[in-house]
C-alpha positions in Angstrom: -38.1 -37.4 -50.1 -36.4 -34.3 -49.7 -37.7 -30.7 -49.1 -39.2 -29.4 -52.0 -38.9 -25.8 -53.1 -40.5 -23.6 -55.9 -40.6 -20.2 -57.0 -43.7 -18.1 -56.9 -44.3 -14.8 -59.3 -46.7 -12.0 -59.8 -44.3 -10.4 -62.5 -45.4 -6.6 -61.3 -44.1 -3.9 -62.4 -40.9 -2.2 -61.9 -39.1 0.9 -63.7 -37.9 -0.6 -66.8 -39.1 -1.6 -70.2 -41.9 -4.3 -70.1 -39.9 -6.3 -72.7 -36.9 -6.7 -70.4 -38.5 -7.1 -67.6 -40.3 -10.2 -69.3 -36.3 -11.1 -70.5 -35.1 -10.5 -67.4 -37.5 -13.0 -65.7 -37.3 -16.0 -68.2 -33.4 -15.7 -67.5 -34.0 -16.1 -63.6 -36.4 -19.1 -64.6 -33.8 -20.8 -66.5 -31.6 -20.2 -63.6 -34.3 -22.0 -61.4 -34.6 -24.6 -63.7 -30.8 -25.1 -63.6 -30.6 -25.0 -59.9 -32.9 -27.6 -58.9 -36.1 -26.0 -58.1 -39.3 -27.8 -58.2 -42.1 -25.6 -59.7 -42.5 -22.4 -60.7 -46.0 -20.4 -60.0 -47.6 -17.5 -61.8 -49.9 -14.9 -60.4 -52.9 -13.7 -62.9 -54.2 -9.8 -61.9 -55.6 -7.4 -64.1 -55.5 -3.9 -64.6 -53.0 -3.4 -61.6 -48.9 -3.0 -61.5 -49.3 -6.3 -59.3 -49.3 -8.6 -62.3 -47.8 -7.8 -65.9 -49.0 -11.5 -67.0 -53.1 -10.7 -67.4 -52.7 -13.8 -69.8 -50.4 -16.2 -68.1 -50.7 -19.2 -70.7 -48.8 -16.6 -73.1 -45.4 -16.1 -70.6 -45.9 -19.8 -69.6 -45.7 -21.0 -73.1 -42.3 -18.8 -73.0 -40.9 -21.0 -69.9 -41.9 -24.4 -71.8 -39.4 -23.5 -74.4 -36.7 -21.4 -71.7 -36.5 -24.7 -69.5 -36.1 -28.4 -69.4 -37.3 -29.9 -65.7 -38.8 -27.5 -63.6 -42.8 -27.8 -63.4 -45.0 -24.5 -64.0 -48.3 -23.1 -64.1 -50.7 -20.6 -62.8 -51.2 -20.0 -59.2 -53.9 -19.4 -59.9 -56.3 -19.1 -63.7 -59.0 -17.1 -62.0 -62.0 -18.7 -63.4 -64.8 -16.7 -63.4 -62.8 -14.2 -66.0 -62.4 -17.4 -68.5 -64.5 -19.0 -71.2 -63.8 -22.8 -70.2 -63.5 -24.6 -73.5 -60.6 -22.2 -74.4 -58.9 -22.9 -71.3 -59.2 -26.4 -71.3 -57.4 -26.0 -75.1 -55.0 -23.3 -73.6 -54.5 -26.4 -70.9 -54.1 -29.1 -73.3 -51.1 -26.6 -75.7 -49.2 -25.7 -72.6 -48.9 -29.7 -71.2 -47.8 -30.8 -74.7 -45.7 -27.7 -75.4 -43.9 -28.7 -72.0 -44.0 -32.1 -72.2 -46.2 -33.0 -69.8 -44.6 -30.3 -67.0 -47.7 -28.1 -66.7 -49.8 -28.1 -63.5 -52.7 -25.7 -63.0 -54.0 -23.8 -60.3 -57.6 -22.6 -60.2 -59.4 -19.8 -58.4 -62.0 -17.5 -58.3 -60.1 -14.3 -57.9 -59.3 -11.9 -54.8 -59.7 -8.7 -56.0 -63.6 -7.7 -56.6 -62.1 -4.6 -58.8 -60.8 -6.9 -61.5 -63.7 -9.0 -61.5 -65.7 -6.0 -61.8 -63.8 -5.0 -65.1 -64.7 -8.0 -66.5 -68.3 -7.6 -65.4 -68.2 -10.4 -62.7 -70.3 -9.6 -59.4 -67.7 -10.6 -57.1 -70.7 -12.0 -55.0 -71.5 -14.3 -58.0 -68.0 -15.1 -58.3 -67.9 -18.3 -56.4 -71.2 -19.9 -58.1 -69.3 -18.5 -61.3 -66.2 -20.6 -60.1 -67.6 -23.8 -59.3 -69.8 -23.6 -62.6 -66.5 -22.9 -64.8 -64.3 -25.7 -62.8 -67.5 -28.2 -63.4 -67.0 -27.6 -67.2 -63.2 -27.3 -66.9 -62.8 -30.9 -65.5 -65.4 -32.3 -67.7 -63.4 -31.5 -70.6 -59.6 -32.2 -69.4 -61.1 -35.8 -68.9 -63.7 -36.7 -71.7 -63.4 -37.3 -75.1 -66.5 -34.6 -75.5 -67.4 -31.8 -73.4 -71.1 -32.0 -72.6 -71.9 -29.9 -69.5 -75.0 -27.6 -68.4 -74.6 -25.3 -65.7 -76.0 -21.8 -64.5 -73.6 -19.7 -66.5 -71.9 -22.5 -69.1 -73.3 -24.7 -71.5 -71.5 -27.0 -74.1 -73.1 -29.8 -76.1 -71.3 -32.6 -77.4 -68.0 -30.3 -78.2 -65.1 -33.1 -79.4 -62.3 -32.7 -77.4 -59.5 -32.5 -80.3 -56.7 -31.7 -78.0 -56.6 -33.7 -75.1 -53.9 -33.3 -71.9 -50.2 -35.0 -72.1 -50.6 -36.1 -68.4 -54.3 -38.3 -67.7 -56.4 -37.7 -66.5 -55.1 -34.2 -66.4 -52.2 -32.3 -65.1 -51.9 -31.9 -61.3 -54.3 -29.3 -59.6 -53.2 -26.4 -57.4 -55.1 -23.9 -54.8 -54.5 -21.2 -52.9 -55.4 -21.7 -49.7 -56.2 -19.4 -46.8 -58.4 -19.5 -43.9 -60.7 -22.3 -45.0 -60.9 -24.1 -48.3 -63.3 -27.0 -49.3 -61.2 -30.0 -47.9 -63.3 -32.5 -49.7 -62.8 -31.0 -53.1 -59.2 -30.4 -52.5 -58.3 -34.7 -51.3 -60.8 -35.9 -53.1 -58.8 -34.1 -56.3 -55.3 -34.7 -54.7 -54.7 -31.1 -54.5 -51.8 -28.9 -53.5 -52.2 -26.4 -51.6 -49.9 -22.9 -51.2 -50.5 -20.4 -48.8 -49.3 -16.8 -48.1 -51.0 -16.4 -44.3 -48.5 -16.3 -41.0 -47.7 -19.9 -40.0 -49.9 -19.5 -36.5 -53.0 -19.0 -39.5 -52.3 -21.7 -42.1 -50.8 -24.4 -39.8 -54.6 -25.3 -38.4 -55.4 -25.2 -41.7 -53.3 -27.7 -42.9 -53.7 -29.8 -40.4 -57.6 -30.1 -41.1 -56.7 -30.8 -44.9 -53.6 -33.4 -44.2 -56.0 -35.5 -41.7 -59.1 -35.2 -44.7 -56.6 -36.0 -47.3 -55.0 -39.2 -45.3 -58.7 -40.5 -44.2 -59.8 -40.3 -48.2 -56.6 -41.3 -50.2 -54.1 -42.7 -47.3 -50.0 -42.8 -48.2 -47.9 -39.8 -49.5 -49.0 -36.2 -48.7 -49.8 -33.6 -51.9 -47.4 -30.7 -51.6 -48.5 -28.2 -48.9 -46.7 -24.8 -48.4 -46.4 -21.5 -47.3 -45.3 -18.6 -50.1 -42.6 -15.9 -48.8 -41.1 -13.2 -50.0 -36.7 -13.2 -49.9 -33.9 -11.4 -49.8 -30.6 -12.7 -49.2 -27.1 -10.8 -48.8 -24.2 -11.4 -47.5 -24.6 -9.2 -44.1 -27.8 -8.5 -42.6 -27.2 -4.5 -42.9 -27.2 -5.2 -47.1 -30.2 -7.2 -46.9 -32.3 -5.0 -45.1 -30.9 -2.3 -47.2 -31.9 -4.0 -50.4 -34.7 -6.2 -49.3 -36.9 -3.5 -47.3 -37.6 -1.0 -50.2 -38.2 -3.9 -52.5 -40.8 -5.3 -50.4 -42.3 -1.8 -50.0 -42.0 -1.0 -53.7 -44.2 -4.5 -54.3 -46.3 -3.6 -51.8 -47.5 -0.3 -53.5 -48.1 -2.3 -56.4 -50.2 -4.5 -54.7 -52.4 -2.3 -52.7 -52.7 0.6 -55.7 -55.8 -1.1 -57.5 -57.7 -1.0 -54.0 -56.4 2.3 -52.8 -57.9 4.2 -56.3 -61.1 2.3 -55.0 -60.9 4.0 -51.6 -60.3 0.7 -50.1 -57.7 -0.9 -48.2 -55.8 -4.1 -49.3 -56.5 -7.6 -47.5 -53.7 -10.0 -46.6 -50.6 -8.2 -46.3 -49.3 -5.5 -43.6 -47.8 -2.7 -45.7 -45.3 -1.7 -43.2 -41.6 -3.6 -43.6 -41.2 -4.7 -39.9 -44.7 -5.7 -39.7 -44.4 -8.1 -42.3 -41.7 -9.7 -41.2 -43.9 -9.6 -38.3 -46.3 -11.6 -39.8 -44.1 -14.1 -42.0 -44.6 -12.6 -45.2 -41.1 -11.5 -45.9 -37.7 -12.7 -45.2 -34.4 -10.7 -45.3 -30.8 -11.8 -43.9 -27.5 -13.5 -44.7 -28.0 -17.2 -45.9 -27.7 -18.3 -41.9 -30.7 -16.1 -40.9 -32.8 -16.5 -44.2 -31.9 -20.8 -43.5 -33.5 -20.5 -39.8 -36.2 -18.7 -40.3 -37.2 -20.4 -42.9 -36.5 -23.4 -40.7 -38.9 -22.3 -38.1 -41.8 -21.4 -40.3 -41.3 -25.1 -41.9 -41.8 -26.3 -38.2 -44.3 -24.0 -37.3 -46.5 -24.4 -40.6 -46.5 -27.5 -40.7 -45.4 -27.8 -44.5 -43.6 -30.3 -46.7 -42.9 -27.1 -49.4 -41.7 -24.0 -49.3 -42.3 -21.5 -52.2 -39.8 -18.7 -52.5 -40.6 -14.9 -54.1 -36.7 -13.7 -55.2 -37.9 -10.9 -57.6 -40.7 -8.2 -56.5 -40.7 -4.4 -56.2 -38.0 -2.7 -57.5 -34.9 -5.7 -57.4 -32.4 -4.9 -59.7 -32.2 -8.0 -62.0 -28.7 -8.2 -60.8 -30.3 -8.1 -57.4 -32.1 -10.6 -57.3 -29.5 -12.9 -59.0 -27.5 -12.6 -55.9 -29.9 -13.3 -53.7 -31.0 -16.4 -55.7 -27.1 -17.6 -55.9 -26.6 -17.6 -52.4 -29.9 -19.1 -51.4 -29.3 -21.5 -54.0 -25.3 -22.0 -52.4 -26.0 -22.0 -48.7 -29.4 -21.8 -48.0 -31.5 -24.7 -50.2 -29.5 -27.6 -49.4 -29.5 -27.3 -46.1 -33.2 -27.3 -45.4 -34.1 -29.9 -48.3 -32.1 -32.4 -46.0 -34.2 -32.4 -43.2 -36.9 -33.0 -45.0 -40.6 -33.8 -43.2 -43.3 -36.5 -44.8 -42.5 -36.9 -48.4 -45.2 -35.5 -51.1 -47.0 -37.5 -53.6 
């Protein structure tokens, strides 16, 4: 099948109203919806400009009514800040209110300062994790919800709302350096990643020869996340692209820097990251080959793309979106590697 693409979004802040920056993004999701794109992926963050969505299932619940095809979730729920049995309800409203387009992503967090406001250990976080996913899957897939772990119990709970999709909506994880390859194929899993393509492609290639010994056929979607900015010289991209990318950046990095700390994953400088892979400026010729090359190089069957961040104009990023959309999307989804299950 052909090339996939989705959309990825923290929703941070930028110098407007809250309300219309919320507007102004469900009007770019309908646009997505419109234009073919496959999913759409939500950040959760707390208590940082990174993430004005601290509860995602409320502006997901928005796009189930904005849009008709495109499929959405979180990228990821971080679990240890959630009670499980009111996820796995939030879970079961948003795959009905979509019908049956939700897919969910699951994680234990990346910042230890927003676990900490929550009063999560970050060391405890991934025994927190695994206890809340335990319960989590338990319910999405029984018709009661009996599960005792270290830090949830739940006896005989009926599961009244049940999930549109069985045994439960497709799972999602962000992957990095590692990740639990047996988990993710024995689950079907897909996988997004935001390292440079010399980082994630090993790591790929461990989970696509784990997930073809277990389950055989089709591949789950595997990709790399990018930020974009297309314009119609290279001069008005950079011009555009690089202070949005450093505006995002500051909203990324403030929660650790008022911690004394320094942020992990990104390079904060401009030309660094595109250094690096995270971010890609240009007319639609550049933007198509590099993101050509980083298919190739990744090794990925999906490429997630980050058109608004920082401080893009609304207008902004709709004309980055229309000529990636125009010249850019159709070009790579032709040459498409191994198709996705």
């Amino acid at each position: 099948m052909a090339m996939e693409f989705g959309v990825f979004d923290h929703l941070d802040r930028r110098d407007a109203p809250i309300g219309e920056i919320y507007e102004s993004r469900l009007r770019l999701i309908e646009r997505y919806d419109a234009l073919g794109f496959a999913h759409f992926h939500l950040a959760e963050h707390h208590a940082t400009p990174l993430g004005l969505a601290p509860a995602p299932s409320i502006f997901l619940a928005a796009i189930a009514q904005r849009t008709r095809r495109i499929r959405f979730g979180p990228l990821v729920y971080t679990l240890p800040q959630y009670d499980p049995l009111r996820l796995i309800e939030e879970i079961c409203m948003l795959d009905h209110l979509s019908g049956g387009r939700f897919e969910f992503g699951v994680g234990r967090g990346i910042s230890p300062f927003e676990l900490a406001y929550f009063g999560v250990n970050h060391l405890e976080s991934p025994a927190i994790y695994q206890d809340a996913l335990d319960a989590l899957m338990k319910g999405l897939t029984s018709d009661r919800l009996n599960h005792r772990g270290p830090y949830f119990q739940y006896f005989n709970v009926p599961m009244e709302l049940r999930p549109l999709q069985r045994p439960h909506p497709p799972l999602w994880y962000g992957i990095g350096t590692g990740g639990n390859s047996e988990w993710l194929a024995a689950n079907k899993v897909s996988v997004v990643s935001n390292a440079p393509c010399a980082v994630v492609a090993p790591v790929l290639a461990r989970y696509r020869d784990r997930y073809q010994a277990v389950n055989g056929g089709a591949l789950p979607r595997m990709g790399v996340a990018r930020h974009l900015y297309v314009a119609e010289t290279e001069a008005e991209a950079e011009r555009i692209g690089k202070p949005a990318w450093e505006s995002w950046f500051a909203n990324f990095a403030k929660l650790w820097r008022d911690f004394g700390a320094s942020p992990v994953r990104y390079p904060g400088d401009f030309a660094a990251a595109r250094k690096a892979d995270a971010v890609i400026v240009g007319t639609p010729r550049t933007v198509a080959a590099e993101i050509e090359r980083q298919i190739a190089a990744a090794g990925v069957n999906y490429f997630v793309c980050r058109f608004a961040y920082g401080n893009l104009a609304h207008a902004d990023s709709e004309r980055s979106l229309a000529l990636f959309a125009a010249e850019v999307m159709g070009q790579i989804a032709a040459a498409a590697p191994a198709a996705v299950a």
